[in-house]
DSSP file (Angstrom, degrees, kcal/mol; ACC not computed):
  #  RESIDUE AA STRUCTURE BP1 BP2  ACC     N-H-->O    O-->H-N    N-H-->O    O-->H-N    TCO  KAPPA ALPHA  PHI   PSI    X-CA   Y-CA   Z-CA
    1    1 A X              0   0    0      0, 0.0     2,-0.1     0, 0.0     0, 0.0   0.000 360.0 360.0 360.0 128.0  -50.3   -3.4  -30.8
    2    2 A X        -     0   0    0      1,-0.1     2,-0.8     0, 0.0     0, 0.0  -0.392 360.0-141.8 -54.3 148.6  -50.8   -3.7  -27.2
    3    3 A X        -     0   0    0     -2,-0.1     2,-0.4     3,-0.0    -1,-0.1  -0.949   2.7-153.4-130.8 116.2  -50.8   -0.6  -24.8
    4    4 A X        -     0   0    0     -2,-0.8     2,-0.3     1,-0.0     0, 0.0  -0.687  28.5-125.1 -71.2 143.8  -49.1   -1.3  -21.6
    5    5 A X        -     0   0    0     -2,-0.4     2,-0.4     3,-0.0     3,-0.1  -0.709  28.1-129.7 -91.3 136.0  -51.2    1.7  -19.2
    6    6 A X        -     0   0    0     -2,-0.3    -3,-0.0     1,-0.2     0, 0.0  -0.759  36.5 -80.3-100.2 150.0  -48.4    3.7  -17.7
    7    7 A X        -     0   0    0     -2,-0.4     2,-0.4     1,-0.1    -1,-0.2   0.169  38.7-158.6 -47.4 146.5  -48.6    4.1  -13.9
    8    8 A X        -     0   0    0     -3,-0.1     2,-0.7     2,-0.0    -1,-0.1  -0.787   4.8-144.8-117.0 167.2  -50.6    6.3  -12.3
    9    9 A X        -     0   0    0     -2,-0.4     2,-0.1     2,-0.0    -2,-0.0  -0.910  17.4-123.7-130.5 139.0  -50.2    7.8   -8.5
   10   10 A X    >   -     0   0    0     -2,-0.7     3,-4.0     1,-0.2    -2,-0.0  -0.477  29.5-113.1 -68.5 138.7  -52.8    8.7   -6.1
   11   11 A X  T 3  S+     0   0    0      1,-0.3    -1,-0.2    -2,-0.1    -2,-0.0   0.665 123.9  50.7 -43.7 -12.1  -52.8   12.3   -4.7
   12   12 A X  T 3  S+     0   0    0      2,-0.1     2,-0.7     0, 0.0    -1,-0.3   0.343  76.3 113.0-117.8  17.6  -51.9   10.1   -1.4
   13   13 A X    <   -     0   0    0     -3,-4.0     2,-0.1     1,-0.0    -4,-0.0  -0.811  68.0-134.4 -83.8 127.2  -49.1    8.0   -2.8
   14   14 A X        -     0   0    0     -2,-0.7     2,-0.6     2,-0.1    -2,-0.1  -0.408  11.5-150.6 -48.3 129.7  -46.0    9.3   -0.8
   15   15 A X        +     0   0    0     -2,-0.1     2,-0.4     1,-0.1    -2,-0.0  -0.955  20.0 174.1 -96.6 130.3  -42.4   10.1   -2.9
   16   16 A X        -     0   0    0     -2,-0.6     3,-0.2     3,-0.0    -2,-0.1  -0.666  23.3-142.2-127.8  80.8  -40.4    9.5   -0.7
   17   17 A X        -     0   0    0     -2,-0.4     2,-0.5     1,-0.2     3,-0.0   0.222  37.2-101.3  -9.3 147.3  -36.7    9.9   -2.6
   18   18 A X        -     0   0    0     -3,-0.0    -1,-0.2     0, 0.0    -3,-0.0  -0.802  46.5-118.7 -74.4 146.5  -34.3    7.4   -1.4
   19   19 A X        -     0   0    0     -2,-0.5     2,-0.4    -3,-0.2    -3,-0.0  -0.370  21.1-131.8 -66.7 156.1  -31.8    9.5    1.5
   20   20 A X        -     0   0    0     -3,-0.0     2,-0.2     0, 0.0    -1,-0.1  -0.998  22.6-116.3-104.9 137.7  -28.5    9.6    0.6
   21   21 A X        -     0   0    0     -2,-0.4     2,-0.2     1,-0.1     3,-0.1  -0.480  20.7-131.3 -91.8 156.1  -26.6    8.7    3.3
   22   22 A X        -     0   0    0     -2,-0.2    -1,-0.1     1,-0.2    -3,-0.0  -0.426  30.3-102.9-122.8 124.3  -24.4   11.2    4.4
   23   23 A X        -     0   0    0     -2,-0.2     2,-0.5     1,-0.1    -1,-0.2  -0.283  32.5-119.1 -67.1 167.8  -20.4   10.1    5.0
   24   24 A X        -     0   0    0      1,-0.1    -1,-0.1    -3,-0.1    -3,-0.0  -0.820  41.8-113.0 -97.2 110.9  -19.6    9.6    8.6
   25   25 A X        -     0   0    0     -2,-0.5     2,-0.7     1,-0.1    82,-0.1  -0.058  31.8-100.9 -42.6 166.4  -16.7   12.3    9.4
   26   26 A X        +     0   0    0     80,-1.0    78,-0.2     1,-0.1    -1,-0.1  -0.924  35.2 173.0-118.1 135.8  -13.6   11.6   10.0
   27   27 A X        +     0   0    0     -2,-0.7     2,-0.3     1,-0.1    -1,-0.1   0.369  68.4  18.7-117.0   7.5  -11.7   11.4   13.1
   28   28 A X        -     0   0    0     74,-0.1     2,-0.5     2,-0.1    38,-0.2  -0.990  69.5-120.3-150.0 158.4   -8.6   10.1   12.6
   29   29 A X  E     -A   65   0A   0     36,-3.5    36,-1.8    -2,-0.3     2,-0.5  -0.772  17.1-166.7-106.9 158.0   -6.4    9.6    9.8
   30   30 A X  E     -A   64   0A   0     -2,-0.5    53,-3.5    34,-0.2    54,-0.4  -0.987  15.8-166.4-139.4 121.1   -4.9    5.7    8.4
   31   31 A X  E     -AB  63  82A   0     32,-1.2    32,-0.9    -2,-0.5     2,-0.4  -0.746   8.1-164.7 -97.5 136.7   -2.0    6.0    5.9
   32   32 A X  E     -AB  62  81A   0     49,-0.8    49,-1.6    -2,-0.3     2,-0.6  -0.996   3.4-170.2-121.7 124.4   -1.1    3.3    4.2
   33   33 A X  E     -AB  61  80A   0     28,-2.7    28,-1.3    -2,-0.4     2,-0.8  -0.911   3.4-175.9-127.5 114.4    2.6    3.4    2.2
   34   34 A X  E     -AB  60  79A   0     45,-3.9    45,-2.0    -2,-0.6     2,-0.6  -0.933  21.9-135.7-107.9 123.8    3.3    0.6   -0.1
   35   35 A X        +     0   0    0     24,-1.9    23,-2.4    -2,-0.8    43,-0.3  -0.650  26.7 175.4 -79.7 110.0    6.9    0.8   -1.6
   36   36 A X  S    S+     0   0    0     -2,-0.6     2,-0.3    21,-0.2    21,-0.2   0.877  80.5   4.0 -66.8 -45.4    7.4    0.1   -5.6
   37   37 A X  S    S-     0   0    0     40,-1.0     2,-0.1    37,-0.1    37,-0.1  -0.821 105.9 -59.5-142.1 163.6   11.1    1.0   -5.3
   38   38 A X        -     0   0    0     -2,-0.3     2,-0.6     1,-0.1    18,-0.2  -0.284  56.8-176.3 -59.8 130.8   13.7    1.8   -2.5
   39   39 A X  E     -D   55   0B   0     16,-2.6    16,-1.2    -2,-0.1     2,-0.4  -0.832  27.7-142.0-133.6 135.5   12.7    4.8   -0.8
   40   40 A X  E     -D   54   0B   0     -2,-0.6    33,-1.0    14,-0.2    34,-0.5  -0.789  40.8-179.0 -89.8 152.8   14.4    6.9    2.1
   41   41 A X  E     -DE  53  72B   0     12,-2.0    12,-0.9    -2,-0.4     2,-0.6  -0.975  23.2-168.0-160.0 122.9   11.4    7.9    4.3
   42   42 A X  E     -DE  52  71B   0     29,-1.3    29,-2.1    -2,-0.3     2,-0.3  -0.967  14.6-164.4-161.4 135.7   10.6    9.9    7.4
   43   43 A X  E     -DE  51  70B   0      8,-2.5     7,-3.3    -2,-0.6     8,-1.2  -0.968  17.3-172.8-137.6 113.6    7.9   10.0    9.1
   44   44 A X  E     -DE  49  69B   0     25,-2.5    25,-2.5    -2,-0.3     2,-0.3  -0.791   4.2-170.8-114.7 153.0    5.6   11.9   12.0
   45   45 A X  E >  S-DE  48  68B   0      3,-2.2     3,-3.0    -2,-0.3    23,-0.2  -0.995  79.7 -16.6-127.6 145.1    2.8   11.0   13.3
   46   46 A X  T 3  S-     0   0    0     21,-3.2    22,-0.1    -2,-0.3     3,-0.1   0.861 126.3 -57.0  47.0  35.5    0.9   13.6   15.6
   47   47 A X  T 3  S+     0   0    0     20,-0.4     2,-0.3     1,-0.2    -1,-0.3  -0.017 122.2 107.4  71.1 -18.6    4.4   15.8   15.8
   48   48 A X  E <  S-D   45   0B   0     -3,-3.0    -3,-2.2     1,-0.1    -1,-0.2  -0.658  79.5-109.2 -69.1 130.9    6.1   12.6   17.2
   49   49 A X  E     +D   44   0B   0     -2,-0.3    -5,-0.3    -5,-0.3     3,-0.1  -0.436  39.0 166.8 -38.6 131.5    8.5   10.7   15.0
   50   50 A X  E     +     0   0B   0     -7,-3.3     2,-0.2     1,-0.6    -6,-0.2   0.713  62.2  12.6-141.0 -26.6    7.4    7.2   13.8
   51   51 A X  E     +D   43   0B   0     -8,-1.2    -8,-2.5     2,-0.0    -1,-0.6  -0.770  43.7 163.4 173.4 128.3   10.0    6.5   11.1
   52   52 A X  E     +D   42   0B   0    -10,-0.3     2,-0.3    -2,-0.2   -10,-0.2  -0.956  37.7  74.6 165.4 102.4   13.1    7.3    9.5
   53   53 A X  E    S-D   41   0B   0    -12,-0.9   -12,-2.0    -2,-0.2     2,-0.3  -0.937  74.1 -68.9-178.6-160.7   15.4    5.2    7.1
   54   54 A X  E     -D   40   0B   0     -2,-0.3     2,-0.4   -14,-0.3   -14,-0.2  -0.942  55.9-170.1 -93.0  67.6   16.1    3.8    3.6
   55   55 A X  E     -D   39   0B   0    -16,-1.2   -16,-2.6    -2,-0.3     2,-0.1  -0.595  17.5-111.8 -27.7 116.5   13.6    1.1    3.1
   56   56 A X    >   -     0   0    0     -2,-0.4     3,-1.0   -18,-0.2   -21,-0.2  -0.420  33.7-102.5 -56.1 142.2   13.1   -1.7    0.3
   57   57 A X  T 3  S+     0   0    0      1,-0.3     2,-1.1   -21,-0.2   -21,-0.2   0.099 109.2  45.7 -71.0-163.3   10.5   -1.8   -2.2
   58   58 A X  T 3  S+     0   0    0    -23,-2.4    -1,-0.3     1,-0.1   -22,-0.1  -0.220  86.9 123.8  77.1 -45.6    7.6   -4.6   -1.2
   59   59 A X    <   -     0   0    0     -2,-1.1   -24,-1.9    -3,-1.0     2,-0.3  -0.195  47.3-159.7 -54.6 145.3    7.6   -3.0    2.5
   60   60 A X  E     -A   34   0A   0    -26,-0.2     2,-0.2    -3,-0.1   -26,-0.2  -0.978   7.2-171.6-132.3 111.4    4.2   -1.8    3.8
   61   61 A X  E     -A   33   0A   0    -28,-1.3   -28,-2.7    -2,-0.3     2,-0.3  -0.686   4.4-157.6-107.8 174.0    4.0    0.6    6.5
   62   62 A X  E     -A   32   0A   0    -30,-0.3     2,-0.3    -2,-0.2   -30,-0.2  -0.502   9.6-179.5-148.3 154.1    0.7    1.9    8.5
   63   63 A X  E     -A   31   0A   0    -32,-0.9   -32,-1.2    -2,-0.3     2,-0.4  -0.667   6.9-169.2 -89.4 147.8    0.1    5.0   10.5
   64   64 A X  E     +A   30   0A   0     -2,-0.3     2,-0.2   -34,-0.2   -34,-0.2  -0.976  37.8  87.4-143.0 127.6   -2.9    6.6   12.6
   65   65 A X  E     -A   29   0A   0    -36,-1.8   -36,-3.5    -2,-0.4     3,-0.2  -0.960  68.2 -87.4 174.2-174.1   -3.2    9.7   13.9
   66   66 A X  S    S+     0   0    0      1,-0.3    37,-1.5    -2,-0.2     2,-0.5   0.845 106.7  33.7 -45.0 -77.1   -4.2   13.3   13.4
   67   67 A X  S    S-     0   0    0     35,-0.2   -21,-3.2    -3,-0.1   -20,-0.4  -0.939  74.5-177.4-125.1 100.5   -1.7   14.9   12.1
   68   68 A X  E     -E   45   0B   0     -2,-0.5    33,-5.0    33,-0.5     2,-0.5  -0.915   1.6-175.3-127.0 130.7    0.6   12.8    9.6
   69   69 A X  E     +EF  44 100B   0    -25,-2.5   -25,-2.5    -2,-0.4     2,-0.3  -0.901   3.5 177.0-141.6 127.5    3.5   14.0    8.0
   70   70 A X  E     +EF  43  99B   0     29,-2.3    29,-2.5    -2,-0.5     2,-0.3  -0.894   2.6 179.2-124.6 132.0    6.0   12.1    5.1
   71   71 A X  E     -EF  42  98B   0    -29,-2.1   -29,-1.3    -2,-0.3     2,-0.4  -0.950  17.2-164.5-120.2 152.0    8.9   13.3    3.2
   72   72 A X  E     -EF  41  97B   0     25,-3.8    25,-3.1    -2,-0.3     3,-0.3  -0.991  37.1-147.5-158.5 160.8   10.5   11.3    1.0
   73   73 A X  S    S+     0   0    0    -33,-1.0     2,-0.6    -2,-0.4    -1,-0.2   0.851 102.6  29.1 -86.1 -45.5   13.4   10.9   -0.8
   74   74 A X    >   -     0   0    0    -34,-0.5     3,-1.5     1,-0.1    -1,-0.3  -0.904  64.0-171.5-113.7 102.4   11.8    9.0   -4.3
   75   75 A X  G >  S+     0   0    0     20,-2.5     3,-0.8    -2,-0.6    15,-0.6   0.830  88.8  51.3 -42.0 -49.3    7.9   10.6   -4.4
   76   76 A X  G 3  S+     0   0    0     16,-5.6    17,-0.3     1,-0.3    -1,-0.2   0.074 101.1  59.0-109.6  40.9    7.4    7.7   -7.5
   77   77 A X  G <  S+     0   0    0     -3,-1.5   -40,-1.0    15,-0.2     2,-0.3  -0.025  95.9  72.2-132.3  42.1    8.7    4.8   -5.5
   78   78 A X    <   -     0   0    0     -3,-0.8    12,-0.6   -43,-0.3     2,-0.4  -0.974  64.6-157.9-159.1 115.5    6.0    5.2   -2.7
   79   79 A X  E     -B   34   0A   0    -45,-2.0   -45,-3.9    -2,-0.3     2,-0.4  -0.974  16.7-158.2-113.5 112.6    2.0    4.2   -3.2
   80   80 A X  E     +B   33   0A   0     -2,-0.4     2,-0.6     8,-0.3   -47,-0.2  -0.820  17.5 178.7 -96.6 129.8   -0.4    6.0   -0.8
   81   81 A X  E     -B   32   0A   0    -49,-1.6   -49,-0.8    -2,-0.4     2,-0.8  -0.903  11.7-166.1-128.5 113.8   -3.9    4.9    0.3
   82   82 A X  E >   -BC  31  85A   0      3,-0.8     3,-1.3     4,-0.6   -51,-0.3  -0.821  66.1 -23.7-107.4 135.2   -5.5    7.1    2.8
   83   83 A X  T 3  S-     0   0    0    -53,-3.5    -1,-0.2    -2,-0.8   -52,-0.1   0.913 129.0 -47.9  53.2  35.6   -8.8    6.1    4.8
   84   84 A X  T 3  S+     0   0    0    -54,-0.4     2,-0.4     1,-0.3    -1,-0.2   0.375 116.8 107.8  97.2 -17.2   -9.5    3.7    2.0
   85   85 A X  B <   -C   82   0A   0     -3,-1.3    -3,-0.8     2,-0.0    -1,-0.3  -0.753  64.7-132.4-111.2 148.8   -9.1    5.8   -0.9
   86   86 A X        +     0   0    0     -2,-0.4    -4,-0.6    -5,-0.2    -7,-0.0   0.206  22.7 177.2 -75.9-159.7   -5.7    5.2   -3.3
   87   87 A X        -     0   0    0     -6,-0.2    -6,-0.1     0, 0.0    -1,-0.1  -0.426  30.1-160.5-135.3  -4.0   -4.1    8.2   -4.0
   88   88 A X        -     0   0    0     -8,-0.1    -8,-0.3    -9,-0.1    -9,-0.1   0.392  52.8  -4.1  25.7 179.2   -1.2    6.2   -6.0
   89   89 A X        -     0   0    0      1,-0.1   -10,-0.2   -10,-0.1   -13,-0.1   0.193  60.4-164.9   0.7  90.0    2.0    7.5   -6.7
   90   90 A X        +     0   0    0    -15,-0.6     2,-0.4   -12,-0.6   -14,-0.2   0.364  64.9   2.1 -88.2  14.0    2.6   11.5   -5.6
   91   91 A X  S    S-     0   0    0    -16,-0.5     2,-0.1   -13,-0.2   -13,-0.1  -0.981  87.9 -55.8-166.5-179.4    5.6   12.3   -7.5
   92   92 A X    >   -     0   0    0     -2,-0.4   -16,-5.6     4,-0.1     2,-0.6  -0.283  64.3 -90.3 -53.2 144.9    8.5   11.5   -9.9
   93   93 A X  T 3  S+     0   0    0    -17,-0.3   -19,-0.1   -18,-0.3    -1,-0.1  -0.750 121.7   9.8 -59.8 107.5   10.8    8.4   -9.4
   94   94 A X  T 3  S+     0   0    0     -2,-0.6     2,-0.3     1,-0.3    -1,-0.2   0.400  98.9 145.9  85.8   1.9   14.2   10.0   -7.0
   95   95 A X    <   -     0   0    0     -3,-0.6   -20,-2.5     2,-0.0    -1,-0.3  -0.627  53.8-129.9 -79.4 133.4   11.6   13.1   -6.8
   96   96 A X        -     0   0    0     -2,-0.3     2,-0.3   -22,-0.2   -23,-0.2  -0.500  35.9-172.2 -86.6 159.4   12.2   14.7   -3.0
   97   97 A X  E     -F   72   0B   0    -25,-3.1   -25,-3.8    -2,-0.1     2,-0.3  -0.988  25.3-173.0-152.5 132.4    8.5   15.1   -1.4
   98   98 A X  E     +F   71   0B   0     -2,-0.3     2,-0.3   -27,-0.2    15,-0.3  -0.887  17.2 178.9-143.0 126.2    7.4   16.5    1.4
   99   99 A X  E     -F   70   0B   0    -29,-2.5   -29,-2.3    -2,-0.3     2,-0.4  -0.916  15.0-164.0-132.4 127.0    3.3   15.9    2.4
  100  100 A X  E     +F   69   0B   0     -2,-0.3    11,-4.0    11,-0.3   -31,-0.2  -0.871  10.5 175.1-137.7 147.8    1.1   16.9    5.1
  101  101 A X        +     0   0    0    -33,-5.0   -33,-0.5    -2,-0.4     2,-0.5  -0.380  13.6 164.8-101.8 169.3   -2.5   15.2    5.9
  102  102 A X        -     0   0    0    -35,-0.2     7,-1.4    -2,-0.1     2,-0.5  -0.997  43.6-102.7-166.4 175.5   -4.6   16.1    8.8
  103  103 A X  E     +G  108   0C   0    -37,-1.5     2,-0.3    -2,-0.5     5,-0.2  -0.904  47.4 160.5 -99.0 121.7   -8.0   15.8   10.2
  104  104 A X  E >  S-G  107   0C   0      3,-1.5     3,-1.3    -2,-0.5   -78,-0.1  -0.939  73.1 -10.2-140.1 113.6   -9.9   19.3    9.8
  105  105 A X  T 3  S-     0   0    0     -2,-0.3    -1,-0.4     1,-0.2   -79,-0.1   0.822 127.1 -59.1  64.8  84.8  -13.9   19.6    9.9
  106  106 A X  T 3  S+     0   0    0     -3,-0.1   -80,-1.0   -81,-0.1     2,-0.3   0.486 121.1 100.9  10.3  41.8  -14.2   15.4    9.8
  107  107 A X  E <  S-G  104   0C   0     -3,-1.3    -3,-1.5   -82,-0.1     2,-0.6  -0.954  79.7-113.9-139.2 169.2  -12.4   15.5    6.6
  108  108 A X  E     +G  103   0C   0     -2,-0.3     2,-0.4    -5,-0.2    -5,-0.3  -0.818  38.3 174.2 -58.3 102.3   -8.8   14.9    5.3
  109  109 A X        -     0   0    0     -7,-1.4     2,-0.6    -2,-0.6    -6,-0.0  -0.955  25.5-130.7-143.2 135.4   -7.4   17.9    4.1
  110  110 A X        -     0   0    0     -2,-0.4     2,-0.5    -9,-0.2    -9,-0.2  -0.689  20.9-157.6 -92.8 146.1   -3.7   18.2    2.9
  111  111 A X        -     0   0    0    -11,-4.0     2,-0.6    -2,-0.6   -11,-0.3  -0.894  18.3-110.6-133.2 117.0   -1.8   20.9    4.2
  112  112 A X        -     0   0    0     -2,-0.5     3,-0.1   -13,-0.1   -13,-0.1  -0.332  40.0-117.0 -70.9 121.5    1.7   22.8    2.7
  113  113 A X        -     0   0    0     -2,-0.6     2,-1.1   -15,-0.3   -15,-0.0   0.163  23.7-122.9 -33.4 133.3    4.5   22.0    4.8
  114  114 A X        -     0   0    0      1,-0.1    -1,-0.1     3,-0.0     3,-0.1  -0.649  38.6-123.0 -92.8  75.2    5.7   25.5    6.4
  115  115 A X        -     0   0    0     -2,-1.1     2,-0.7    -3,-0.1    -1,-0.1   0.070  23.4-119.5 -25.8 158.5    9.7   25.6    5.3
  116  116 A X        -     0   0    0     -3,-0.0    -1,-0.1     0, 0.0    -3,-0.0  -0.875  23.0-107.5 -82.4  84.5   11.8   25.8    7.6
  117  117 A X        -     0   0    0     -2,-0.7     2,-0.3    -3,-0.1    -2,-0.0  -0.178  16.1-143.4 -88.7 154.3   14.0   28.4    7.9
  118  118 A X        -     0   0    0      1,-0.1    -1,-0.1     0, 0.0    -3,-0.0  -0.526  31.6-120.3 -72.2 126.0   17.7   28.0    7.3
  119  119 A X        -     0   0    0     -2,-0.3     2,-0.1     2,-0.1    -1,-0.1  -0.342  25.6-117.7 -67.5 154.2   19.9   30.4   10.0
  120  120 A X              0   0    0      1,-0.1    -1,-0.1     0, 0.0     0, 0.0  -0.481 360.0 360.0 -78.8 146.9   22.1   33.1    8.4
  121  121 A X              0   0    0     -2,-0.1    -1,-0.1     0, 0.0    -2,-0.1   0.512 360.0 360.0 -65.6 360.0   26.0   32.6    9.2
């Protein structure tokens, strides 16, 4: 049998690890909504309104901003991809949903929606 000699390193060979590189923060956020089924939908971006309606599946809407915030009326007729990453489906088919993303520390962080309250008669 042959014997292969296994390498050896000189007290002066550097290791030098490859870095890993370190994600880039994030400064804004980009929602992506593709609709599987008809979905009622309303939609802020940065406290402003951006959208509001009864939508058809096959529609693709867009947003950028800060601070983005989606309720919907069917949760499992609605696919969301933020900053690149899929998130699919967030609910049930006719399940009511109500979601908000934001920009925190250069990262995405989802945040629970502060009810509302209803006034007393």
């Amino acid at each position: 049998p042959v014997q292969v000699p296994s390498p050896t390193l000189s007290p002066t060979t550097p290791l030098s690890p490859t870095p890993t590189p370190s994600p880039m923060p994030i400064t804004e956020l980009v929602i992506e909504a593709v609709l599987l089924d008809r979905t009622w939908l309303r939609v802020r971006v940065d406290g402003d309104p951006a959208l509001e309606g009864l939508f058809d599946a096959g529609e693709t809407f867009t947003w950028q901003g800060q601070v983005i915030e989606i309720r919907t009326g069917n949760a499992g007729g609605m696919r969301l991809t933020i900053n690149g990453e899929d998130l699919g489906v967030l609910g049930e088919r006719g399940e009511v949903q109500h979601w908000v993303f934001q920009v925190e520390g250069g990262r995405v962080i989802r945040v629970t929606p502060t009810p509302t309250p209803t006034p007393a008669p």
